[in-house]
mmCIF file of the N, C-alpha and C atoms, coordinates in Angstrom:
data_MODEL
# 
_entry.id   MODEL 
# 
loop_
_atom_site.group_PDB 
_atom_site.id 
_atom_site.type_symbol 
_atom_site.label_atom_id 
_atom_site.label_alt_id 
_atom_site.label_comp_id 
_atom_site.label_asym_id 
_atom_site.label_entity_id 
_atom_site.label_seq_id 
_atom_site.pdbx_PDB_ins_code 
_atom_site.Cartn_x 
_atom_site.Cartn_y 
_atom_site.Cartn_z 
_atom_site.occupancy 
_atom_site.B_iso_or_equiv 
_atom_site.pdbx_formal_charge 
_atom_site.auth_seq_id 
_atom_site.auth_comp_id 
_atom_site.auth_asym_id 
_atom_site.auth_atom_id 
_atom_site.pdbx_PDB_model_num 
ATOM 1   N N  . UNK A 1 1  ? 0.836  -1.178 0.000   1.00 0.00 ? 1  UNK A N  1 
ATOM 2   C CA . UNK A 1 1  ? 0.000  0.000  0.000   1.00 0.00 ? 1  UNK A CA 1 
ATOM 3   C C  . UNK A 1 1  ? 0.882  1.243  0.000   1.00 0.00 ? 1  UNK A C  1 
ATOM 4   N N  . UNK A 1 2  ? 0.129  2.404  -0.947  1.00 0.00 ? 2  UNK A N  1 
ATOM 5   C CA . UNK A 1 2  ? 1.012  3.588  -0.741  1.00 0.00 ? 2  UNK A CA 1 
ATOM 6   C C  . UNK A 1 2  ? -0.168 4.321  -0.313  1.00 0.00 ? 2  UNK A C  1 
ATOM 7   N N  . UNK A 1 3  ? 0.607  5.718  0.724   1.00 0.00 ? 3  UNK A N  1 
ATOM 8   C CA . UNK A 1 3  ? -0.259 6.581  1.027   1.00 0.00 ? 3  UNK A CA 1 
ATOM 9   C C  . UNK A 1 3  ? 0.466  7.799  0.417   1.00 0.00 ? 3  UNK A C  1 
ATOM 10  N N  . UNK A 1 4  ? -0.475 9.107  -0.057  1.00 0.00 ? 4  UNK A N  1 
ATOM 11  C CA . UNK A 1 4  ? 0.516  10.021 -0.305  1.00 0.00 ? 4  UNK A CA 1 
ATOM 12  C C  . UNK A 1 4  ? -0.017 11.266 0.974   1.00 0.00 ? 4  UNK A C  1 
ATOM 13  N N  . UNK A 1 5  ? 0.911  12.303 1.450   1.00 0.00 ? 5  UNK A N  1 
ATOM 14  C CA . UNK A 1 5  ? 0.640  12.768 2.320   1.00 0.00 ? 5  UNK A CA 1 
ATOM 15  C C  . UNK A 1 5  ? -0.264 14.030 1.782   1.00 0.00 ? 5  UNK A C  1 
ATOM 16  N N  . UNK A 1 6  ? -0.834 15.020 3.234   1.00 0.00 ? 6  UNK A N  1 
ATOM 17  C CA . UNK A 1 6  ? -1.679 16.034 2.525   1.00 0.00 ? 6  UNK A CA 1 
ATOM 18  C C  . UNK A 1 6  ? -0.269 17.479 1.993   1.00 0.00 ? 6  UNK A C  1 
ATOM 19  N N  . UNK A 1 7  ? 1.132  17.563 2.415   1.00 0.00 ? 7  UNK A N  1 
ATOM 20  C CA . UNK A 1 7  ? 2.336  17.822 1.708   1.00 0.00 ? 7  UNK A CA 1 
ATOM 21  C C  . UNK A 1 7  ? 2.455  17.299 0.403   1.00 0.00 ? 7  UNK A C  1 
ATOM 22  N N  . UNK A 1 8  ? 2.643  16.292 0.029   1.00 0.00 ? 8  UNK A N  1 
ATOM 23  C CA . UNK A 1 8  ? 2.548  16.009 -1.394  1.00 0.00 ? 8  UNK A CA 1 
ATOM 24  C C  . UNK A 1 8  ? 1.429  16.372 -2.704  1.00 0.00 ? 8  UNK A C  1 
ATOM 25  N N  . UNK A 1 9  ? 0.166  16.124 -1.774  1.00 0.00 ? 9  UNK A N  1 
ATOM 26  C CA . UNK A 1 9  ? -0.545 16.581 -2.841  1.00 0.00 ? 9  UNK A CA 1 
ATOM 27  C C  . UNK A 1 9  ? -0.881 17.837 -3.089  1.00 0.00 ? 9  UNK A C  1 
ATOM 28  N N  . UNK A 1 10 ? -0.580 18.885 -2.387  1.00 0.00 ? 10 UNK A N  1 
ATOM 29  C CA . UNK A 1 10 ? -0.421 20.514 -2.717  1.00 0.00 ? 10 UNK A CA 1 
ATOM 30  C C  . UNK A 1 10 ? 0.783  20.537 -3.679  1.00 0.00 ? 10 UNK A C  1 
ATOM 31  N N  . UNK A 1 11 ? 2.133  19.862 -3.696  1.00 0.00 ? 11 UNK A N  1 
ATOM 32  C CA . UNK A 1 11 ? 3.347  19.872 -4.270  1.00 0.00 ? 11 UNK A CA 1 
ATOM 33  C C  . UNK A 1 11 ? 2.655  19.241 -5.626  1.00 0.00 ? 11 UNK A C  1 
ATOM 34  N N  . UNK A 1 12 ? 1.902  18.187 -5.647  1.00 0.00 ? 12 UNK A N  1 
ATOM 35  C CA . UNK A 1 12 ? 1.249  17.671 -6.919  1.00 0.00 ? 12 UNK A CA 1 
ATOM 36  C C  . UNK A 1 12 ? 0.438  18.708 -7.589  1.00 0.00 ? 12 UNK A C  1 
ATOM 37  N N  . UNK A 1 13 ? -0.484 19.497 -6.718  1.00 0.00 ? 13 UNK A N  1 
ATOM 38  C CA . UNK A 1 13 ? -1.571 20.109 -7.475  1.00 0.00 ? 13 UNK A CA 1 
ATOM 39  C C  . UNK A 1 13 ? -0.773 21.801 -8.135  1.00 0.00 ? 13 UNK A C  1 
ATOM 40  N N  . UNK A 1 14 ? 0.365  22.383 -7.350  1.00 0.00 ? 14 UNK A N  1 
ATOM 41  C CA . UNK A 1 14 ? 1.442  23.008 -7.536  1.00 0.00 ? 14 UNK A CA 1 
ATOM 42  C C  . UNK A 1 14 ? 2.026  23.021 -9.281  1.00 0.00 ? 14 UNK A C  1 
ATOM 43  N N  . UNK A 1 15 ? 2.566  21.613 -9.288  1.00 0.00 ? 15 UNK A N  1 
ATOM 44  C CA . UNK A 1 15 ? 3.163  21.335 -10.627 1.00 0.00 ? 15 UNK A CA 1 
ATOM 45  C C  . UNK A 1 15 ? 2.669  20.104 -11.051 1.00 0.00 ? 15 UNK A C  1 
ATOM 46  N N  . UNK A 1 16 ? 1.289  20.142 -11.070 1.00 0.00 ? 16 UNK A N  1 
ATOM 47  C CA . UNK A 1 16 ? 0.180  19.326 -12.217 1.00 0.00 ? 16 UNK A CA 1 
ATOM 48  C C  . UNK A 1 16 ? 0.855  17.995 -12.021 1.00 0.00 ? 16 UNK A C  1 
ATOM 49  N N  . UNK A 1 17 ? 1.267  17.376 -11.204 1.00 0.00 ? 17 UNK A N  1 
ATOM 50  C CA . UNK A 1 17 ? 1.484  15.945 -11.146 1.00 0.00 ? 17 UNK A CA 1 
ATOM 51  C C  . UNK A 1 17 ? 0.150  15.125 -10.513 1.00 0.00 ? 17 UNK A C  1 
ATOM 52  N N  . UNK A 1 18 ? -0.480 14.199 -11.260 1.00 0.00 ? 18 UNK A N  1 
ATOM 53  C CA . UNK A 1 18 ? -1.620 13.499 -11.178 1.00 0.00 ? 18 UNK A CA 1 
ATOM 54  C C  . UNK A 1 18 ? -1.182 12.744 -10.256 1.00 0.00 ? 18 UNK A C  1 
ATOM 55  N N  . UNK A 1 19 ? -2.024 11.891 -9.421  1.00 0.00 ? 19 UNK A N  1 
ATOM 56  C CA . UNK A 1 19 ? -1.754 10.798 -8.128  1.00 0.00 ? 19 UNK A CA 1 
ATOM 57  C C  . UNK A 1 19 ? -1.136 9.617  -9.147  1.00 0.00 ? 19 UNK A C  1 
ATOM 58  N N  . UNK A 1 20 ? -1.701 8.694  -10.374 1.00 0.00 ? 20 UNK A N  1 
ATOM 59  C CA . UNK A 1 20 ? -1.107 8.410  -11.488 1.00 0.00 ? 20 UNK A CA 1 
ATOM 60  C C  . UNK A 1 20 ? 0.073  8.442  -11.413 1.00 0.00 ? 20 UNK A C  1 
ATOM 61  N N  . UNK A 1 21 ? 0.689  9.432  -11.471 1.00 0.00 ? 21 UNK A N  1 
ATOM 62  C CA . UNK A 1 21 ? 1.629  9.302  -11.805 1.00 0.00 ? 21 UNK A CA 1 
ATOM 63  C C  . UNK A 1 21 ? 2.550  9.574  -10.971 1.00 0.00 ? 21 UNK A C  1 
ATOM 64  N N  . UNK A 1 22 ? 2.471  9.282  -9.860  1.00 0.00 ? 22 UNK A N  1 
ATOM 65  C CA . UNK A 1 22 ? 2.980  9.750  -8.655  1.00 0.00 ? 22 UNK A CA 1 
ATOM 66  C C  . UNK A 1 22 ? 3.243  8.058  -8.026  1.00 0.00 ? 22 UNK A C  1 
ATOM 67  N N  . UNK A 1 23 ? 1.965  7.397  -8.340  1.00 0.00 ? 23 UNK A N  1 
ATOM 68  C CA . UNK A 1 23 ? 2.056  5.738  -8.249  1.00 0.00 ? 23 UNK A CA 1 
ATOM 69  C C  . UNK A 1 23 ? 3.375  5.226  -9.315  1.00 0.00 ? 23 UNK A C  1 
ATOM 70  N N  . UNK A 1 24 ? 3.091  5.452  -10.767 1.00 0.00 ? 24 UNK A N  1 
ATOM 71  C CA . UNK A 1 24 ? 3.934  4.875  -11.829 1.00 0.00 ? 24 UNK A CA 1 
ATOM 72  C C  . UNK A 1 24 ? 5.362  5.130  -10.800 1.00 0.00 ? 24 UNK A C  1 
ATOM 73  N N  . UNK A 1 25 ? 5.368  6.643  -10.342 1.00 0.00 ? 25 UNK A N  1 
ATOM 74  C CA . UNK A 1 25 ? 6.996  6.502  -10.189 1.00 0.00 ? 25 UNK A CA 1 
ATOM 75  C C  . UNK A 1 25 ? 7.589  5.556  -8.753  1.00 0.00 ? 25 UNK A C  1 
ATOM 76  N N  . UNK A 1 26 ? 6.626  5.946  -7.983  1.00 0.00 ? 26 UNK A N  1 
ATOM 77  C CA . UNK A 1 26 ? 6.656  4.696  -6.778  1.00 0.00 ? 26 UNK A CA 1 
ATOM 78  C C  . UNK A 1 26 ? 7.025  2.914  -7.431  1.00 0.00 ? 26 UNK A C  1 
ATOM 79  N N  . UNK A 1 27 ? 5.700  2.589  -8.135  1.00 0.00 ? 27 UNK A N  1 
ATOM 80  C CA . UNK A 1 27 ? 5.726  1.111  -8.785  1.00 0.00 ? 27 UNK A CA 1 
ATOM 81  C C  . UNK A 1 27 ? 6.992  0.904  -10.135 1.00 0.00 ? 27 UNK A C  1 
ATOM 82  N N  . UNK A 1 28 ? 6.670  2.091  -10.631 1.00 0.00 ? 28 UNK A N  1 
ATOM 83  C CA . UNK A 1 28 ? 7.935  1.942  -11.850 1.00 0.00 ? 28 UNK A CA 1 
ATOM 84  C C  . UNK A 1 28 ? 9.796  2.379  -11.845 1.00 0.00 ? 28 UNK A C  1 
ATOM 85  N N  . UNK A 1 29 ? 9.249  3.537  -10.892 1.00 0.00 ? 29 UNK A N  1 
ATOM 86  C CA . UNK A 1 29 ? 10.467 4.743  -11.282 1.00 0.00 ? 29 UNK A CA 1 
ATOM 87  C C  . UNK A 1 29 ? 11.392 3.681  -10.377 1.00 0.00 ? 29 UNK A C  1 
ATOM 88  N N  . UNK A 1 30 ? 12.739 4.448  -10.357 1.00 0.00 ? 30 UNK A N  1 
ATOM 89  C CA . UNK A 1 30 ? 14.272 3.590  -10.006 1.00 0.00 ? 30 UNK A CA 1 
ATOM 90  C C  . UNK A 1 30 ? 14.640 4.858  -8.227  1.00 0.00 ? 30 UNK A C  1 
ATOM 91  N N  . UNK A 1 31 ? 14.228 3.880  -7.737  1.00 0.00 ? 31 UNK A N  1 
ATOM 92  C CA . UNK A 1 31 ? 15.251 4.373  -6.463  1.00 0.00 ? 31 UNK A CA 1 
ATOM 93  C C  . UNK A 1 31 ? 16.231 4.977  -6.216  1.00 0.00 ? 31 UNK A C  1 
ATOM 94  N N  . UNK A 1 32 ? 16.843 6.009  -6.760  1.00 0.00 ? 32 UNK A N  1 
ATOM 95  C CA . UNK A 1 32 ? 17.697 6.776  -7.067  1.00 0.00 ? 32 UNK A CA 1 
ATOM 96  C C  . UNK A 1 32 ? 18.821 7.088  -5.950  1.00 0.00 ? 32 UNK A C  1 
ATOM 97  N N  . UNK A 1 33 ? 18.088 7.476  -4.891  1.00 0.00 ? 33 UNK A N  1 
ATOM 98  C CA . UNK A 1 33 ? 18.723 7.933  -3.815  1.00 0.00 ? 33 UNK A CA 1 
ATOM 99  C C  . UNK A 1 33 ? 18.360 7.615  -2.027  1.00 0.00 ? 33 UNK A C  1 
ATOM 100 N N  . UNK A 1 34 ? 18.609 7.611  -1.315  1.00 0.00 ? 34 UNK A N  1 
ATOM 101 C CA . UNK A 1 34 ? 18.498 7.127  0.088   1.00 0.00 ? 34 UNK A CA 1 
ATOM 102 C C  . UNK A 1 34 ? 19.406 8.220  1.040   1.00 0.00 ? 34 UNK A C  1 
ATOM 103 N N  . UNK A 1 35 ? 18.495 8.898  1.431   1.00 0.00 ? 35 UNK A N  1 
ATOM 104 C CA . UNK A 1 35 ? 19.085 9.642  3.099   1.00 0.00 ? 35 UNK A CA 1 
ATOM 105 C C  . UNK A 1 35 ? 18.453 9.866  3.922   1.00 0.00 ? 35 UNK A C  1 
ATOM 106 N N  . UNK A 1 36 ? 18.714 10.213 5.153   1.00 0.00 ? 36 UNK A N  1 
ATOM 107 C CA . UNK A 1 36 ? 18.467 10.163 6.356   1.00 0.00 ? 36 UNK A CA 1 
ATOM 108 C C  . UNK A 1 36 ? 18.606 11.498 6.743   1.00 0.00 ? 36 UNK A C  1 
ATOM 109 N N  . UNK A 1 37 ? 16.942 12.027 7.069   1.00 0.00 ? 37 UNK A N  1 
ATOM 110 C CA . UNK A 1 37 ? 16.234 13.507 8.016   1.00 0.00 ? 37 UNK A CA 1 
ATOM 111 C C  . UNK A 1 37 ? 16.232 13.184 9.433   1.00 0.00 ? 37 UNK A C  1 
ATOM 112 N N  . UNK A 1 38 ? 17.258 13.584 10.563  1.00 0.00 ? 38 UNK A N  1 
ATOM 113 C CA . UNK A 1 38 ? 17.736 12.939 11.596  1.00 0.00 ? 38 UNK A CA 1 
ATOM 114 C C  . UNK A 1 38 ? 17.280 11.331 11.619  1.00 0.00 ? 38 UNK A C  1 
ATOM 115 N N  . UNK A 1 39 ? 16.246 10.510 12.379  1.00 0.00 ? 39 UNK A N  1 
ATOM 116 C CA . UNK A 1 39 ? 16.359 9.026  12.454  1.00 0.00 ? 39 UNK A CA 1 
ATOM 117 C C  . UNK A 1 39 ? 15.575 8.499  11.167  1.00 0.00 ? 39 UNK A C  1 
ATOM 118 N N  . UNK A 1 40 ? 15.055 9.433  10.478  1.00 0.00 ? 40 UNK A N  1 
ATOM 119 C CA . UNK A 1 40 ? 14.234 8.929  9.438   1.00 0.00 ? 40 UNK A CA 1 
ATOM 120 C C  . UNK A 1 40 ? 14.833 8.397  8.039   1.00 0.00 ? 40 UNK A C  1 
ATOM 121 N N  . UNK A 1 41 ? 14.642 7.677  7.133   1.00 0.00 ? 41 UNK A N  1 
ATOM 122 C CA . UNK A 1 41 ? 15.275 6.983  6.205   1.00 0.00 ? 41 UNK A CA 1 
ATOM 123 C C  . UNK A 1 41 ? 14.376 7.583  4.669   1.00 0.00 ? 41 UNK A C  1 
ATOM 124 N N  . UNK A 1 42 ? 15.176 8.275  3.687   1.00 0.00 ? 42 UNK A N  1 
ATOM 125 C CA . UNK A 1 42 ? 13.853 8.566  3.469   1.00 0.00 ? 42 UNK A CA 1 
ATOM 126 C C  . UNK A 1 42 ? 14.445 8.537  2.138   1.00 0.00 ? 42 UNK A C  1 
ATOM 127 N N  . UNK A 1 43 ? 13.324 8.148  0.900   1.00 0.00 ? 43 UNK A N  1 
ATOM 128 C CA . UNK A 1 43 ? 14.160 7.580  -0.790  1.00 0.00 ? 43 UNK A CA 1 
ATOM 129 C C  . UNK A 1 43 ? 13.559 8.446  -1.026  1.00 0.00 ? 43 UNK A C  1 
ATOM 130 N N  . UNK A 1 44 ? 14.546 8.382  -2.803  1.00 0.00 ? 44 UNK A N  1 
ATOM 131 C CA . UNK A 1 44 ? 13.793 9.282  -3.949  1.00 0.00 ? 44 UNK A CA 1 
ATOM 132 C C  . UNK A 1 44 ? 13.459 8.349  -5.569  1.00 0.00 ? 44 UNK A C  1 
ATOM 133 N N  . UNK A 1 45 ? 12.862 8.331  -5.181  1.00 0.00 ? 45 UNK A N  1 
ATOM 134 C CA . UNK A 1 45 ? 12.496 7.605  -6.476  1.00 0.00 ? 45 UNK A CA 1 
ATOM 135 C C  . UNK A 1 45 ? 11.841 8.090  -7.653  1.00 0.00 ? 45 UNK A C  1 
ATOM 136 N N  . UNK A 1 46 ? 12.304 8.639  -9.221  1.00 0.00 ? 46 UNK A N  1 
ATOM 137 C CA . UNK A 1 46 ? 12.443 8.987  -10.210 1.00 0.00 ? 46 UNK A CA 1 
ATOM 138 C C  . UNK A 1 46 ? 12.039 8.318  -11.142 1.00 0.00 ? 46 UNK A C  1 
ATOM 139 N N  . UNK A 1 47 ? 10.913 8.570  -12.017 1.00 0.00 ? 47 UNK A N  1 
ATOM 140 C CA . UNK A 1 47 ? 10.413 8.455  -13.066 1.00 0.00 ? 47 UNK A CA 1 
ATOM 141 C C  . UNK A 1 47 ? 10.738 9.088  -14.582 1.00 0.00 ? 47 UNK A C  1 
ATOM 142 N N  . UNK A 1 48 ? 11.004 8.460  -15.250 1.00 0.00 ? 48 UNK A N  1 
ATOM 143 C CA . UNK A 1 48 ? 11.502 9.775  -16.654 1.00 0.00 ? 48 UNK A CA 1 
ATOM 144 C C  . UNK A 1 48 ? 10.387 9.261  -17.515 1.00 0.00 ? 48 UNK A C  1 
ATOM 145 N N  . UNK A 1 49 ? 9.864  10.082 -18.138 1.00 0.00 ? 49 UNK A N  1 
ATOM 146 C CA . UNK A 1 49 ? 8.498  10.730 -18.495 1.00 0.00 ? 49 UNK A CA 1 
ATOM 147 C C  . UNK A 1 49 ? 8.918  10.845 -20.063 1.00 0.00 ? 49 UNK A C  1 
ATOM 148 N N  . UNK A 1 50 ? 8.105  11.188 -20.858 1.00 0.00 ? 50 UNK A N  1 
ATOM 149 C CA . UNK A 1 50 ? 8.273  11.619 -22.968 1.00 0.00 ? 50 UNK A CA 1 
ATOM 150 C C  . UNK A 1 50 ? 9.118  12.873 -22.180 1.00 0.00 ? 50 UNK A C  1 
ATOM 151 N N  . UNK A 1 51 ? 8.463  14.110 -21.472 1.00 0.00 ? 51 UNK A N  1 
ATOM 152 C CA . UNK A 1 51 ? 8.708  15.503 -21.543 1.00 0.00 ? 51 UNK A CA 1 
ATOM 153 C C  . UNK A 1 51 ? 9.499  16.059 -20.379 1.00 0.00 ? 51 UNK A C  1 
ATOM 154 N N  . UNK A 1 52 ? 9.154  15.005 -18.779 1.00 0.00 ? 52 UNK A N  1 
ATOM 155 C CA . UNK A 1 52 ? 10.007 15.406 -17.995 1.00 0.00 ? 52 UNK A CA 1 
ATOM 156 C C  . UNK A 1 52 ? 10.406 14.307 -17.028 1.00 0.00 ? 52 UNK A C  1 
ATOM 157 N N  . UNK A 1 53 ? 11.346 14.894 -16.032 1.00 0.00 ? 53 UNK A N  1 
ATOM 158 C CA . UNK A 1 53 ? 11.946 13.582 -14.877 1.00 0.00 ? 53 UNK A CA 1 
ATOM 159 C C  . UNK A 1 53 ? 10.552 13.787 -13.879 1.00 0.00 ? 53 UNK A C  1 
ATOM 160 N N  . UNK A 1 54 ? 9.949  12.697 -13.198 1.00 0.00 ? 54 UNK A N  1 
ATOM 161 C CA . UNK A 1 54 ? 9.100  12.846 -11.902 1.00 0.00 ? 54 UNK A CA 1 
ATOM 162 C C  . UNK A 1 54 ? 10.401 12.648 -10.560 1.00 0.00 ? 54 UNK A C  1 
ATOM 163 N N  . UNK A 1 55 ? 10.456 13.156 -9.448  1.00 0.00 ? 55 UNK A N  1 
ATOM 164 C CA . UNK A 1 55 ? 10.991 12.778 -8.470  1.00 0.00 ? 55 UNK A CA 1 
ATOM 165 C C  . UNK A 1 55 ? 10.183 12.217 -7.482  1.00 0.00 ? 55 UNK A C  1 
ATOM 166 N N  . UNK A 1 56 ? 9.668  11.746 -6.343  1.00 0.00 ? 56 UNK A N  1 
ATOM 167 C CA . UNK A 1 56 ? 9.126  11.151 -5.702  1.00 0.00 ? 56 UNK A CA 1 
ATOM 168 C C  . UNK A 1 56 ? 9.483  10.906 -4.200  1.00 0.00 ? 56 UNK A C  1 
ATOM 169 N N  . UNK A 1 57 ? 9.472  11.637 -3.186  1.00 0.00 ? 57 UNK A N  1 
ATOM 170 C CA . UNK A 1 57 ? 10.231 11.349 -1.796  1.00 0.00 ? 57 UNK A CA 1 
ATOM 171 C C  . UNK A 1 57 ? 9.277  10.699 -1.022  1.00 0.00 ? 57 UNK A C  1 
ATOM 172 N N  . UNK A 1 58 ? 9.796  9.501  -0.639  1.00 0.00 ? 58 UNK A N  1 
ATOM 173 C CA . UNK A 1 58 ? 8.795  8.807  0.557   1.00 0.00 ? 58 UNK A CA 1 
ATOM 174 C C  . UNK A 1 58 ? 9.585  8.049  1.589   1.00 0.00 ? 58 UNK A C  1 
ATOM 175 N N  . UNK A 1 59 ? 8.893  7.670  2.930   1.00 0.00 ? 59 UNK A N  1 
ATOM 176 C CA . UNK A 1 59 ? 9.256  6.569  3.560   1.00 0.00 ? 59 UNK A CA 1 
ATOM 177 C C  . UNK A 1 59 ? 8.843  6.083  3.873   1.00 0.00 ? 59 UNK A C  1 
ATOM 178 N N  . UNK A 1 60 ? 8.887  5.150  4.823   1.00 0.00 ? 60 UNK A N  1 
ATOM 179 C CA . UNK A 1 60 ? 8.163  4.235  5.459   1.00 0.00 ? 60 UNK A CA 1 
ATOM 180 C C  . UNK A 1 60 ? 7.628  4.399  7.091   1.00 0.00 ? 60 UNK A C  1 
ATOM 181 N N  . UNK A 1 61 ? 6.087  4.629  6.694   1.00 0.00 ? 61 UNK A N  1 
ATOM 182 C CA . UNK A 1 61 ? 5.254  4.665  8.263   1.00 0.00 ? 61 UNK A CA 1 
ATOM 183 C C  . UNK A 1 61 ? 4.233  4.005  8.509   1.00 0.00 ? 61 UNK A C  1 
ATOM 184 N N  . UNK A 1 62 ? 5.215  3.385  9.756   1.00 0.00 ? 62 UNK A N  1 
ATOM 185 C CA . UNK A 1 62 ? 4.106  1.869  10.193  1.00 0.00 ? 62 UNK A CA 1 
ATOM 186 C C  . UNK A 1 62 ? 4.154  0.860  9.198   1.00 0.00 ? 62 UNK A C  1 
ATOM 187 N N  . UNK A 1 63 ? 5.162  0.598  8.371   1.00 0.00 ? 63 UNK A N  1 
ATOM 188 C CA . UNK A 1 63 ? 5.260  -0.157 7.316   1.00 0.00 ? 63 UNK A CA 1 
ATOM 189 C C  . UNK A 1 63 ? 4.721  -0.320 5.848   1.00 0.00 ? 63 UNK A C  1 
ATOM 190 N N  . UNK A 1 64 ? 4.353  1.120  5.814   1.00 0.00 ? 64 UNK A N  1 
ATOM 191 C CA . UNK A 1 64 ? 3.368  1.482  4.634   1.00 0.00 ? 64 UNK A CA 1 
ATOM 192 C C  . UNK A 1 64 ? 4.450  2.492  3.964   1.00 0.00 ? 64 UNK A C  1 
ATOM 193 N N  . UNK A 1 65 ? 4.327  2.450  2.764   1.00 0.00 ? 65 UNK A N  1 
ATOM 194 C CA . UNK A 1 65 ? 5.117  3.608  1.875   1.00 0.00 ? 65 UNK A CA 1 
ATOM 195 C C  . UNK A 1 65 ? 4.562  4.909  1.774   1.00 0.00 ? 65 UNK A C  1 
ATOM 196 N N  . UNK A 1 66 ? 5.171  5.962  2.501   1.00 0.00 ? 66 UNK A N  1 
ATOM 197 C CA . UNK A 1 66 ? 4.229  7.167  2.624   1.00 0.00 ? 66 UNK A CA 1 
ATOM 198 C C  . UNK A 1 66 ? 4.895  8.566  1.674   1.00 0.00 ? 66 UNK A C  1 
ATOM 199 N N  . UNK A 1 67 ? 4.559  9.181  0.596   1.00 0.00 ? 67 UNK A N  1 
ATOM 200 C CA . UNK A 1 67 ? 4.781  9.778  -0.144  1.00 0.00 ? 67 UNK A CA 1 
ATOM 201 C C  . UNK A 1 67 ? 5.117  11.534 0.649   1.00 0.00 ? 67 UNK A C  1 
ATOM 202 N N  . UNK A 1 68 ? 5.955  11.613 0.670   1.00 0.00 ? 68 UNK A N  1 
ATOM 203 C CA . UNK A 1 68 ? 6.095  13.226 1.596   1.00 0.00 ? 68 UNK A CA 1 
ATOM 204 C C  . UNK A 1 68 ? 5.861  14.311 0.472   1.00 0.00 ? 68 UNK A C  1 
ATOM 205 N N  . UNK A 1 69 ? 6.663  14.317 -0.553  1.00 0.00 ? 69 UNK A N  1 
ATOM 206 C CA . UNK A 1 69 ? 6.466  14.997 -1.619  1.00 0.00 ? 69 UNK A CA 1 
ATOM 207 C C  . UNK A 1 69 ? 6.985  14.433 -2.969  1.00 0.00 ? 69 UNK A C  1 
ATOM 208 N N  . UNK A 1 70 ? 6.628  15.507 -3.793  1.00 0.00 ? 70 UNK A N  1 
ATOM 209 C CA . UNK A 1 70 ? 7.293  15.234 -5.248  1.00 0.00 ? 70 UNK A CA 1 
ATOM 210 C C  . UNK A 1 70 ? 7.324  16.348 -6.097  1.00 0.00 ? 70 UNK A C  1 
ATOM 211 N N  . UNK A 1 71 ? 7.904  15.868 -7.052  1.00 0.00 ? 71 UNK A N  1 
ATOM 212 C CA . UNK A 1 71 ? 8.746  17.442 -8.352  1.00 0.00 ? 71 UNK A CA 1 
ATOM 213 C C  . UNK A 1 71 ? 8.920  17.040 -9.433  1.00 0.00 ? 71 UNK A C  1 
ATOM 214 N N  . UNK A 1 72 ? 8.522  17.703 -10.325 1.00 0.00 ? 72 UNK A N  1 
ATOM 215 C CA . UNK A 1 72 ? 9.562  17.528 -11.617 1.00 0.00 ? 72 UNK A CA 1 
ATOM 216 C C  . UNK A 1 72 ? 10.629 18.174 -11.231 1.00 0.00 ? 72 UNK A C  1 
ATOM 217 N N  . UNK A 1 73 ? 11.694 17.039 -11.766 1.00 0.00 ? 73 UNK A N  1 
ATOM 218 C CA . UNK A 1 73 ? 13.140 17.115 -11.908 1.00 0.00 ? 73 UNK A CA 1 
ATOM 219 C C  . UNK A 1 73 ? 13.631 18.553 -13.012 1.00 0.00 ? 73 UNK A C  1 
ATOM 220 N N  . UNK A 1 74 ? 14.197 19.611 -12.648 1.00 0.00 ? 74 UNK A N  1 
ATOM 221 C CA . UNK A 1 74 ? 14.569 20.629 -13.941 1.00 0.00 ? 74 UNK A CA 1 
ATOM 222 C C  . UNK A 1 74 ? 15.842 20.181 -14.186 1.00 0.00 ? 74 UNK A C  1 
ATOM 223 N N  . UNK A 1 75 ? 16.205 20.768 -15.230 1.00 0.00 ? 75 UNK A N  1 
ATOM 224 C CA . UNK A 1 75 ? 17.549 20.626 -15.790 1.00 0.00 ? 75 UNK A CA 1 
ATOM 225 C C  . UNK A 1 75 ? 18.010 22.081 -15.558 1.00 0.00 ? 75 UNK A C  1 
ATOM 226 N N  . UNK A 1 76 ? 19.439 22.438 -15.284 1.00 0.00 ? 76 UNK A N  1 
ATOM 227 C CA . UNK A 1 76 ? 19.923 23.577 -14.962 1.00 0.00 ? 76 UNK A CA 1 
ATOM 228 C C  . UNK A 1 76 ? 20.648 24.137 -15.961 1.00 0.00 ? 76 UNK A C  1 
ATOM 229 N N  . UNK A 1 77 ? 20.747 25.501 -15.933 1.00 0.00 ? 77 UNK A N  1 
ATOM 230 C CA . UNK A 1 77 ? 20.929 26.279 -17.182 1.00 0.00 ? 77 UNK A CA 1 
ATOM 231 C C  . UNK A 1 77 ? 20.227 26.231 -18.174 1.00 0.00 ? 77 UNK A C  1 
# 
């Protein structure tokens, strides 16, 4: 089970990311990264899209995958 938080989905409704696709990058996207917000453990998991990167930050509460936020990925410069 994933939950997404009420943080994420303002960050979704922000930059038009559908719940959709917020799942794909959870179920599909690649685990990219892993760090730790003092005891908390917390991934990023990345989706690449036709037009853009999805990012995806979640962890685990109570053993459930809980979505904190998400972004499209920009490219710089």
């Amino acid at each position: 089970m994933i939950k997404i938080s009420d943080h994420a989905r303002k960050a979704m409704a922000k930059h038009g990311i559908t719940e959709d696709e917020v799942m794909e990058a959870m179920i599909d996207g690649e685990t990219e990264f892993e760090v730790f917000k003092g005891d908390e453990k917390r991934y990023g998991n990345v989706l690449t899209e036709k037009m853009r990167k999805l990012v995806a930050i979640w962890c685990y509460e109570n053993g459930i995958k809980m979505v904190i936020t998400c972004y499209p990925l920009r490219r710089k410069g």
